[in-house]
C-alpha positions in Angstrom: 23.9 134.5 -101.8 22.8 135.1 -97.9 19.9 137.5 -97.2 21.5 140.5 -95.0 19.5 140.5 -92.1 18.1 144.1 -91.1 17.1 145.2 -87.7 13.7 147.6 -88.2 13.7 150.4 -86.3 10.5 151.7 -84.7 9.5 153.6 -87.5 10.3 151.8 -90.3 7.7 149.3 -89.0 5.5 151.8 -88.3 6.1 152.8 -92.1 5.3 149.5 -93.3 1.7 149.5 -90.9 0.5 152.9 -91.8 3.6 155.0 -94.5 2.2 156.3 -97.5 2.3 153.7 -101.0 5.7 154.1 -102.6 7.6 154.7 -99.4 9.8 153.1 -97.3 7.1 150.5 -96.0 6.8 149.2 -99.5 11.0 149.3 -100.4 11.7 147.1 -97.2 8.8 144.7 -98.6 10.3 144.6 -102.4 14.0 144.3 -100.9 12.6 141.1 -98.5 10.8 139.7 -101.2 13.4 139.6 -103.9 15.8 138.3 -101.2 18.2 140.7 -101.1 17.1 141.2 -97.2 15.3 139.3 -93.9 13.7 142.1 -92.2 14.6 141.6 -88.2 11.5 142.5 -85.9 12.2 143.6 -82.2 9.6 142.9 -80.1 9.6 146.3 -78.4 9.6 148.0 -81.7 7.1 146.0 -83.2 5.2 147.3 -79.9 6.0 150.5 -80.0 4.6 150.7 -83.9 1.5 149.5 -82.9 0.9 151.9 -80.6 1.8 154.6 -82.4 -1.1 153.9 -84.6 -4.3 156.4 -84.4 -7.7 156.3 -84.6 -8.3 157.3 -88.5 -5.1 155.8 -90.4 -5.4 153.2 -92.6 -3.5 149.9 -91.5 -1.8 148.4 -94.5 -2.6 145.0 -93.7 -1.7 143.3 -97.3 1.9 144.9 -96.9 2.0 144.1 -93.5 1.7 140.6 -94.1 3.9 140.6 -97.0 6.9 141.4 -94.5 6.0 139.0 -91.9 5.9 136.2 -94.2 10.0 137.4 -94.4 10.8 138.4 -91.2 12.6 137.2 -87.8 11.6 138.1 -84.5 13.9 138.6 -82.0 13.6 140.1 -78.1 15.1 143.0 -77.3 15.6 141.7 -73.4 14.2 145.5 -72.4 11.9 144.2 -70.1 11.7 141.4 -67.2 10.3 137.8 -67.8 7.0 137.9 -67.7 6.6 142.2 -67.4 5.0 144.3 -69.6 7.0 147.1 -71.8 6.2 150.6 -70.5 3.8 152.3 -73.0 6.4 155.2 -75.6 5.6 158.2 -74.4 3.5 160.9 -76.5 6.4 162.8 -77.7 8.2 159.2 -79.0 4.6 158.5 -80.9 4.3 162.4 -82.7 8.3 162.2 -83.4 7.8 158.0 -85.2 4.9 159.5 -86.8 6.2 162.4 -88.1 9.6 160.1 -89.8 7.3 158.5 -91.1 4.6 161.2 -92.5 8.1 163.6 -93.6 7.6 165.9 -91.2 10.6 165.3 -89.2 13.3 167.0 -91.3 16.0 167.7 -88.7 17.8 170.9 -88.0 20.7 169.9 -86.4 20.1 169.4 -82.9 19.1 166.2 -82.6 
């Protein structure tokens, strides 16, 4: 059977640096290493997860390792040849962190 290739969003990979044990960051792991999925990196998300990172978390570098040993990278064309990617904003870090902490529990108005 093919792997299904999933594309990570920005804070699912931010999940896997710094989400609590037993979350989503560990899920995506198990599914890539029992084969059911390859995890799909964009560069700009991988980006924006590393920057959302603060002074003070702890960087899960074991599970971190475990999905790149699984994934593919891909480019997300965002940006011109040779450029840099414009750093997320502060609201786009508080709103990844707070997926990823459960604090962001909609109300509707997104």
């Amino acid at each position: 059977m093919a792997k299904t290739p999933v594309i990570l969003s920005i804070d699912l990979v931010l999940n896997v640096l710094i989400g609590p044990p037993g979350g989503a960051g560990d899920m995506i792991v198990a599914r890539a290493e029992a084969g059911d999925w390859t995890p799909v990196i964009v560069d700009l998300a991988l980006y924006c997860a590393m920057s959302s990172v603060e002074p003070g978390d702890t960087i899960d570098h074991a599970r971190l390792t475990r999905l790149l040993r699984h994934a593919q990278f891909t480019a997300s064309q965002s940006r011109a040849a040779g450029e840099a990617f414009a750093p997320p904003s502060a609201a786009e870090i508080a709103h990844w962190r707070d997926v990823v902490f459960g604090r962001d529990r909609g109300d509707g108005d997104e």
